[in-house]
Residue frames as a rotation matrix with the C-alpha (Angstrom) as fourth column:
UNK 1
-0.204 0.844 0.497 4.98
-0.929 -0.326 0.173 7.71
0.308 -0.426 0.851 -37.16
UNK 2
0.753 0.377 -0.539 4.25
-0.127 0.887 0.444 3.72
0.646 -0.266 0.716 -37.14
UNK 3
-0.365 -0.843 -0.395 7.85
0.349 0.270 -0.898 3.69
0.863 -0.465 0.196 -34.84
UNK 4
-0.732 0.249 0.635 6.44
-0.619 -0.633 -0.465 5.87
0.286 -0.733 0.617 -32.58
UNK 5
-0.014 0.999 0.042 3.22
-0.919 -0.029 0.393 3.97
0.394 -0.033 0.919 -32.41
UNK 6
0.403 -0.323 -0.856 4.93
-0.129 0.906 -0.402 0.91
0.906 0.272 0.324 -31.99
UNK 7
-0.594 -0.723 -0.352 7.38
0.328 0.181 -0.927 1.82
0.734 -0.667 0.130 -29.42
UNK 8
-0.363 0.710 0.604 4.24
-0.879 -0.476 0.032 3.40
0.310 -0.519 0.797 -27.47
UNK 9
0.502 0.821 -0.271 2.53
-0.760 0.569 0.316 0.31
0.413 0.047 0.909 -27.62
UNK 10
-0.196 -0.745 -0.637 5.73
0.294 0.575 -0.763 -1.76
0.936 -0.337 0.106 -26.46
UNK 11
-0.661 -0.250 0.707 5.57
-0.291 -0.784 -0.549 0.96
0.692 -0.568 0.446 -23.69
UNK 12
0.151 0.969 0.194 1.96
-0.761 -0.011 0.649 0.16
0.631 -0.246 0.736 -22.55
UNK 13
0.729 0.138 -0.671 2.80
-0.161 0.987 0.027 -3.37
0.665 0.088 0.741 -22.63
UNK 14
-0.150 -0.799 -0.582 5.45
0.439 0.474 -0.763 -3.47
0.886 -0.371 0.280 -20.65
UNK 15
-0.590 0.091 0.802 4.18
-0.656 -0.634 -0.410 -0.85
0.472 -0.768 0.434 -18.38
UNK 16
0.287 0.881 -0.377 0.79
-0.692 0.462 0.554 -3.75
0.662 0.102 0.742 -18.01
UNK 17
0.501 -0.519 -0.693 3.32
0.160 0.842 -0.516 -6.09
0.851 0.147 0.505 -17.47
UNK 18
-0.674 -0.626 -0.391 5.30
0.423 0.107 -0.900 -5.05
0.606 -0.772 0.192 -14.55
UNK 19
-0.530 0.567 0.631 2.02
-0.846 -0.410 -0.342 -3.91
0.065 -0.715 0.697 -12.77
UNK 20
0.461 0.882 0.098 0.64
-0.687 0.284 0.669 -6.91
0.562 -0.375 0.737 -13.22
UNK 21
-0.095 -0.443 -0.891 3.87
0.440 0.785 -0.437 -8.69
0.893 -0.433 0.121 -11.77
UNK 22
-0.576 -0.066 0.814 3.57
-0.575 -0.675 -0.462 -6.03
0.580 -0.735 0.351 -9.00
UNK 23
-0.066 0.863 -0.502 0.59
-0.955 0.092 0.283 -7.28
0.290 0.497 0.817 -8.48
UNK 24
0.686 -0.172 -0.707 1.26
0.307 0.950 0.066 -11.02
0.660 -0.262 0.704 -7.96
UNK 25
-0.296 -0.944 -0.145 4.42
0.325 0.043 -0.945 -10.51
0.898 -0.326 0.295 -6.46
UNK 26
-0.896 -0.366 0.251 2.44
-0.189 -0.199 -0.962 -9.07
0.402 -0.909 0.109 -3.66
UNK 27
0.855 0.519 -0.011 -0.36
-0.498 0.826 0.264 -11.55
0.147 -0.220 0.964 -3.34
UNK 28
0.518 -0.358 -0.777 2.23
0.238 0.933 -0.271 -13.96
0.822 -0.044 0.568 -3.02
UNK 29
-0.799 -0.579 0.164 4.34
-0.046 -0.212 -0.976 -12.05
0.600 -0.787 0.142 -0.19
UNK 30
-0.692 0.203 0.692 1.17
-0.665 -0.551 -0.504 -11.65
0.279 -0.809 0.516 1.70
UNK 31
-0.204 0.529 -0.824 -0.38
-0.542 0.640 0.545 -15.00
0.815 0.557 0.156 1.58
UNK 32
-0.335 0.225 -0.915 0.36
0.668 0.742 -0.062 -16.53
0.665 -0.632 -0.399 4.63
UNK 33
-0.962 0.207 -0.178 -0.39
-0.071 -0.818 -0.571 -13.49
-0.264 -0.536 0.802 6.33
UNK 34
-0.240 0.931 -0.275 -3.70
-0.900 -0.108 0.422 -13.75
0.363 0.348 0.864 4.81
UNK 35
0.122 0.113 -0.986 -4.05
0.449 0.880 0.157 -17.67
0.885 -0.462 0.057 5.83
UNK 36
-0.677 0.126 -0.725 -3.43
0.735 0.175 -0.655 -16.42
0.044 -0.976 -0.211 9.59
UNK 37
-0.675 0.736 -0.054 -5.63
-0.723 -0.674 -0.153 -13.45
-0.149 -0.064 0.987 9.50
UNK 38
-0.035 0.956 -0.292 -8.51
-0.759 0.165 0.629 -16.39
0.650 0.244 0.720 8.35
UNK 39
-0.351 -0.107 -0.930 -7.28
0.544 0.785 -0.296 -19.21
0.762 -0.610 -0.217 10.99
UNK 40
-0.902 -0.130 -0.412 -7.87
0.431 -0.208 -0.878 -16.24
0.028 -0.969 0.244 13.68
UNK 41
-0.331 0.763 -0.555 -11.13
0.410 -0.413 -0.813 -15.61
-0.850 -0.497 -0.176 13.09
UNK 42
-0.407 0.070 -0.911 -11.51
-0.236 -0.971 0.031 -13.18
-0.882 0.228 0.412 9.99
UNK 43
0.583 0.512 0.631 -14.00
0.415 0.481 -0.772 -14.15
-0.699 0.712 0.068 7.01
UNK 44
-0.128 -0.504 0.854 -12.94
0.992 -0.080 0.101 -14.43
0.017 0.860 0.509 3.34
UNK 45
0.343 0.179 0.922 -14.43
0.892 -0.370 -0.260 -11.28
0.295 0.911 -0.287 2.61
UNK 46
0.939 -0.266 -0.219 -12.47
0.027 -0.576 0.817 -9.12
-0.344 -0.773 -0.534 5.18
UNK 47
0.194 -0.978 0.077 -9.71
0.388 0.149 0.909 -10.73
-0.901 -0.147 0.409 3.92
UNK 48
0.225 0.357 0.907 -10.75
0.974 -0.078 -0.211 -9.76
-0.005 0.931 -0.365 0.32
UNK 49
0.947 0.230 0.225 -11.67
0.196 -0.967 0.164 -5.92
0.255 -0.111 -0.960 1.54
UNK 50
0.683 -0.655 -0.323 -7.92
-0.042 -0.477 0.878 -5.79
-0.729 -0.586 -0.353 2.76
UNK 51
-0.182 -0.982 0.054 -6.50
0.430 -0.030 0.903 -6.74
-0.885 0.188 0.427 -0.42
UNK 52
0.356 0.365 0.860 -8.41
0.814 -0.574 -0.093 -4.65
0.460 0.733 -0.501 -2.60
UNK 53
0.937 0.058 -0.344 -7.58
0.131 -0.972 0.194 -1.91
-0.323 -0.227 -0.919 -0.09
UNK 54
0.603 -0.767 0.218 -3.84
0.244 0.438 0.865 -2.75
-0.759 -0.468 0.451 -0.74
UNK 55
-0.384 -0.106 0.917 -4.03
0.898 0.188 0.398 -2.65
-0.215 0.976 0.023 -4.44
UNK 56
0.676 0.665 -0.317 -5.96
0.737 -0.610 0.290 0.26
-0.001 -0.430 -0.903 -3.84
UNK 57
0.847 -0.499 -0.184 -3.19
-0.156 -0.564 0.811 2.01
-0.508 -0.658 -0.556 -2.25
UNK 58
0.111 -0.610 0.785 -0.88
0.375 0.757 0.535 0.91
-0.921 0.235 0.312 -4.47
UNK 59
-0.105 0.151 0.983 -2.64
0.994 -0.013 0.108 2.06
0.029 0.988 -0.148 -7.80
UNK 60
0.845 0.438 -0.305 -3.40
0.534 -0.690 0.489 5.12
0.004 -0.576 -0.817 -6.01
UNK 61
0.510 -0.852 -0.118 0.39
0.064 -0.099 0.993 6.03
-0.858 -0.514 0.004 -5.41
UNK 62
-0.431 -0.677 0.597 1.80
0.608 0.272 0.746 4.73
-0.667 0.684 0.294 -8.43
UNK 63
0.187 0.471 0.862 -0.71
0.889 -0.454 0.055 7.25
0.417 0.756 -0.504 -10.45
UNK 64
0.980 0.185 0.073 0.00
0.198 -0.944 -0.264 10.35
0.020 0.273 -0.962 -8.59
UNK 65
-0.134 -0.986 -0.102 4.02
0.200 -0.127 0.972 9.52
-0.971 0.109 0.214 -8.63
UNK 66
-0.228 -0.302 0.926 3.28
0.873 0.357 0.332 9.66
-0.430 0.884 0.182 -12.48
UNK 67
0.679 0.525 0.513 0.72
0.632 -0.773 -0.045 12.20
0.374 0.355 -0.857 -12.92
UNK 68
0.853 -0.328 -0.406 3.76
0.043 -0.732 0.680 14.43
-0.521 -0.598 -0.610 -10.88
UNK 69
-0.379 -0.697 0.609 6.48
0.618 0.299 0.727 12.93
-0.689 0.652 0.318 -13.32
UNK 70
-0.194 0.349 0.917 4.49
0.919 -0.262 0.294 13.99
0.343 0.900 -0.270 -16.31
UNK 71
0.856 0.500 0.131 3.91
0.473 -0.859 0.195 17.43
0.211 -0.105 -0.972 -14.76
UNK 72
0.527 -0.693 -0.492 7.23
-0.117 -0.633 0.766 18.15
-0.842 -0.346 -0.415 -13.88
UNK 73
-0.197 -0.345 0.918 8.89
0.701 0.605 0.378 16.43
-0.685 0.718 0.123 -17.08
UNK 74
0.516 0.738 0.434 6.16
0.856 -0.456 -0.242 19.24
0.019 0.497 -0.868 -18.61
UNK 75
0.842 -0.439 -0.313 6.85
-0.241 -0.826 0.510 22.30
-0.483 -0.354 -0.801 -16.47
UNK 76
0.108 -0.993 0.042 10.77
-0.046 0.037 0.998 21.59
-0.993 -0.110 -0.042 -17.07
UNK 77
-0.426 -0.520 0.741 10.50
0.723 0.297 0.624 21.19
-0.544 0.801 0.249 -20.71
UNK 78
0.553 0.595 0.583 8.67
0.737 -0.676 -0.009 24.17
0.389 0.434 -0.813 -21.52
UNK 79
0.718 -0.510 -0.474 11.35
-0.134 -0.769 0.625 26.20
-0.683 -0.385 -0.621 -19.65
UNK 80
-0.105 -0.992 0.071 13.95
0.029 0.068 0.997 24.67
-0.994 0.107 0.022 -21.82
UNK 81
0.251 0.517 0.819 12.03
0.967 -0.088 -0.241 25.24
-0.052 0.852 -0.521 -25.07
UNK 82
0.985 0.165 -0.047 12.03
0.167 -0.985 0.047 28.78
-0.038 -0.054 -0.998 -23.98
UNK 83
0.491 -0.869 -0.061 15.84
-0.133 -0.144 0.981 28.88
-0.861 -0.474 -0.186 -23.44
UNK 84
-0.384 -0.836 0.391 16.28
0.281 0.298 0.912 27.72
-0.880 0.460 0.121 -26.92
UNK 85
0.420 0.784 0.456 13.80
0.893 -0.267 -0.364 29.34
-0.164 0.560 -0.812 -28.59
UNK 86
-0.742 -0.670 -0.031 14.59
0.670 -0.739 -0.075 32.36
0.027 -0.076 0.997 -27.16
């Protein structure tokens, strides 16, 4: 039981961890793109509202690829329970 709990918790963490490089990794690709979007004209907080929408879209996605994992992962192991149940 404490393995399990453990290796969950490793899970989390690492899951935290590569969303939160996600995460940077695109703030940083989209930086100068942001610097010209404010040289032409566009206030901080436009520029703000576009990368929240981004992240948005992003967290969005990346939860219903999972929430569909875990449902099919579901579905598919309850058939194969049954198959060895009998």
């Amino acid at each position: 039981r404490q393995f399990l709990d453990a290796h969950y918790a490793l899970l989390a963490c690492s899951t935290i961890l590569l969303l939160a490089m996600i995460v940077v990794l695109s703030r940083r690709l989209r930086a100068r793109e942001m610097e010209t979007m404010f040289l032409l004209g566009c206030s901080r907080g436009v520029v703000l509202s576009l990368q929240a929408a981004e992240l948005t879209l992003i967290f969005a996605v990346s939860l219903v690829v999972a929430l569909l994992s875990a449902w099919a992962s579901v579905a598919w192991m309850h058939g194969y329970l049954n198959t060895l149940t009998g």
